[in-house]
C-alpha positions in Angstrom: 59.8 -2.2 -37.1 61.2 -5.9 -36.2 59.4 -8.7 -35.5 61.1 -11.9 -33.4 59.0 -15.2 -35.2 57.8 -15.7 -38.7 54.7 -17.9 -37.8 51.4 -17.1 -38.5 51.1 -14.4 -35.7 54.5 -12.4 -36.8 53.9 -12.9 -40.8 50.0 -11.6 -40.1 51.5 -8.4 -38.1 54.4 -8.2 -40.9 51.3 -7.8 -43.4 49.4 -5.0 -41.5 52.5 -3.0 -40.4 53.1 -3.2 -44.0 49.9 -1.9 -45.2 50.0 0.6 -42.8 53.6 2.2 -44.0 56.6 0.2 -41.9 59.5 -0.8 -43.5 59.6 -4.5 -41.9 62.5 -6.7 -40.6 62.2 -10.1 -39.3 64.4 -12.8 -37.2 63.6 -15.9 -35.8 65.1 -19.1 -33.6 64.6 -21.6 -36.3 66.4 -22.3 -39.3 67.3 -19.2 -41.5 66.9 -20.3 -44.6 63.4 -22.3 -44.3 62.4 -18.8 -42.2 63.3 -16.5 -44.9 61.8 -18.0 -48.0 58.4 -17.7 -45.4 58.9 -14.3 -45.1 58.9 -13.5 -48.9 55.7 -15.3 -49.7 54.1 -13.9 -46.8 55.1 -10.2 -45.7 56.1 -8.3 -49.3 59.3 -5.9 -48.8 60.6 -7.6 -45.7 63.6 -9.3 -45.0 65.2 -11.5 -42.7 68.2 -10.3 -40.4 69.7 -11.3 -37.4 68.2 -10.1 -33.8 71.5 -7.8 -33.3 70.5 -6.1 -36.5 66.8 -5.8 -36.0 67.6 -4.1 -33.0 70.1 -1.4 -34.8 67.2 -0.5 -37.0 64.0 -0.6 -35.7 61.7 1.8 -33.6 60.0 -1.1 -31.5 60.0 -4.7 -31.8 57.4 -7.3 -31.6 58.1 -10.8 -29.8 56.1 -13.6 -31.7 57.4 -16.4 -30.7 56.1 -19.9 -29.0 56.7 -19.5 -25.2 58.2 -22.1 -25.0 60.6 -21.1 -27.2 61.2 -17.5 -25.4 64.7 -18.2 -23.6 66.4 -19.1 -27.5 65.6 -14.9 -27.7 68.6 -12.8 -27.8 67.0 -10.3 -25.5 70.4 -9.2 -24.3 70.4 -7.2 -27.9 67.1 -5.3 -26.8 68.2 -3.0 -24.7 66.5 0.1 -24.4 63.9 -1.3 -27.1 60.2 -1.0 -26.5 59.3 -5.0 -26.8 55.7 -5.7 -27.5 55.2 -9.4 -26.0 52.8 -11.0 -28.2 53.3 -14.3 -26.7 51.2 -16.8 -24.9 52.0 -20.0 -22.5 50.4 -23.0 -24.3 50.4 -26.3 -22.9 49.7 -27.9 -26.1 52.7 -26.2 -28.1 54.6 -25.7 -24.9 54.4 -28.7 -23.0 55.9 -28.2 -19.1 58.1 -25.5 -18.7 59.8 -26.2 -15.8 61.3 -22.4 -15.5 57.3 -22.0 -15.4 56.5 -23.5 -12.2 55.2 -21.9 -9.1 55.0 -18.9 -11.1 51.4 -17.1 -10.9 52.3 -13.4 -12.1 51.6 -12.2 -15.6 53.9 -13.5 -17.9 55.1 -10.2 -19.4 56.8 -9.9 -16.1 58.9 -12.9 -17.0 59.6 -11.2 -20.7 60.7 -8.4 -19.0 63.4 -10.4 -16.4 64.9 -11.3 -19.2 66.5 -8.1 -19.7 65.5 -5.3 -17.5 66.8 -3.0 -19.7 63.9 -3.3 -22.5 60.7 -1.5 -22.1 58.4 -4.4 -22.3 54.8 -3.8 -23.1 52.2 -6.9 -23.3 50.0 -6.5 -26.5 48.5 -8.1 -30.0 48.1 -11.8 -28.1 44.7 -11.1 -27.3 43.4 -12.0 -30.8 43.9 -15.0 -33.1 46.4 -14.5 -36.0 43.4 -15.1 -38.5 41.5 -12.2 -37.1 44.4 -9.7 -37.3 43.3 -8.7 -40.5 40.0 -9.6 -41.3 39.0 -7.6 -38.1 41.0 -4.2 -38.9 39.3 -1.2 -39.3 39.7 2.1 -39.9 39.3 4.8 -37.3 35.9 6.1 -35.9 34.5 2.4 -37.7 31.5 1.1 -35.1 32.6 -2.2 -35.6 36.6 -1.2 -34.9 37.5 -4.1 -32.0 39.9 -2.8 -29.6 43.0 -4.3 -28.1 45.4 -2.9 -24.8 48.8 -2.4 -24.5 49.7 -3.0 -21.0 52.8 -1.8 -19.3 54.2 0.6 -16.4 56.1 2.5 -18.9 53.8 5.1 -19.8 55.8 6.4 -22.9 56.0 2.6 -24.1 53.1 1.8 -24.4 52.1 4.8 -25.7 54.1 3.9 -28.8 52.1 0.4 -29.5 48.9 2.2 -28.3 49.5 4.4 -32.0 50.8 1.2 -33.6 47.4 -0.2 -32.5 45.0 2.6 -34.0 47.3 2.9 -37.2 47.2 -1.7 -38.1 43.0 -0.9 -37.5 41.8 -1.3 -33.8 41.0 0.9 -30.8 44.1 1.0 -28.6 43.7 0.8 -24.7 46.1 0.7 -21.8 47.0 -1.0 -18.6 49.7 -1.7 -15.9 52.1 -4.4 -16.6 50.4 -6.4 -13.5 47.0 -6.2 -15.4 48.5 -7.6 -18.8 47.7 -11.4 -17.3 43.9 -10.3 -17.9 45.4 -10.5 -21.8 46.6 -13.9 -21.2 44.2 -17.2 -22.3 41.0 -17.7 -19.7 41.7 -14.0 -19.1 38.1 -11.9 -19.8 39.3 -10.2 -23.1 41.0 -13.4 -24.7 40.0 -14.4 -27.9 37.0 -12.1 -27.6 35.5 -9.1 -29.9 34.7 -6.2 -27.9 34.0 -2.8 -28.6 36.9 -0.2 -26.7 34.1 0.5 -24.0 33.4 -3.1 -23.5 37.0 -4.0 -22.9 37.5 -1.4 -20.9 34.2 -2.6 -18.8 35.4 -6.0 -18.9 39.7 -5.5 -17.5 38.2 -3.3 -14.7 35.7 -5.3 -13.5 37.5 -8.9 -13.5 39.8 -8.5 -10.9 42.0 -6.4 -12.2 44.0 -3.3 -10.4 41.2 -0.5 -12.2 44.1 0.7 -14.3 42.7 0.4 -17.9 41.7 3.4 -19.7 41.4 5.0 -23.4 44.8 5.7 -25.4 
């Protein structure tokens, strides 16, 4: 699998995908060889490559970079690719983004204008790096927290959904429309919740009704 940003979110999901049997490759927008000396303390076995050649080998690829920072993304080498956009607008690391402005959709839907090609799914933002794996579990756990993959592609999102169960957590999905109930001061954000309680929680907030079980 690839992964777009060695930060804390991408090196934490480096780590689980790991531990759960993916070979791992990285690339990032900042400086190479600061980037790659993170990646060996902090995911063991992966390496750092260029977005072209993340692309060329991986299944999917996750996109863990700031927001801010989301139009340095080659995204014109993901074609085709299921994207998982882990990514979240804000202010505080982001500042104004003027590109931002007037714009009231989900912002998965601005991922996905990027390159209309990729097969973008909205996912793993809805938790805090430090509780990726300190909240895993494994399967049929009563205290397994779940997490949505949200998209319109159904076969997409079908793929994270199993990425989801197999790093520890109860997959759900959604429509792409109904990944901004992912985003911060959305009802699921930064909050532990049972699979049914999510699923109470993203129909029930305003949402289109489209979540439902893996």
């Amino acid at each position: 699998m690839g992964i777009i940003g060695a930060g804390k979110v991408g090196t934490a999901l480096g780590r689980l995908a790991h531990n759960a049997g993916w070979d791992v490759l990285f690339s990032d927008v900042n400086d190479a060889s600061v980037q790659g000396l993170i990646i060996e303390t902090m995911v063991p076995g992966a390496r750092l490559v260029s977005v072209p050649e993340l692309a060329g080998a991986a299944d999917f690829v996750i996109v863990a970079v700031p927001f801010g920072a989301s139009p340095a993304v080659e995204w014109n080498a993901l074609d085709g690719h299921v994207v998982v956009d882990a990514m979240n607008h804000w202010y505080a690391v982001d500042g104004d983004l003027p590109w931002l402005e007037g714009f009231e959709g989900a912002t998965a839907e601005l991922t996905q204008s990027r390159n209309p090609r990729m097969r973008v799914v909205k996912s793993l933002n809805h938790l805090g790096y430090h509780d990726m794996e300190t909240d895993a579990r494994p399967a049929g756990d009563p205290m397994r927290r779940a997490l949505t993959a949200a998209s319109d592609d159904v076969e997409a999102r079908a793929v994270v959904a199993r990425f989801i169960d197999e790093i520890g957590f109860d997959p759900l999905v959604a429509s792409l429309a109904d990944s901004k109930l992912l985003e911060p001061d959305g009802p699921v954000f930064g909050i532990e919740l049972s699979a049914e309680e999510m699923l109470a929680a993203l129909n029930e907030t305003g949402g289109a009704g489209t979540a439902r079980p893996a």
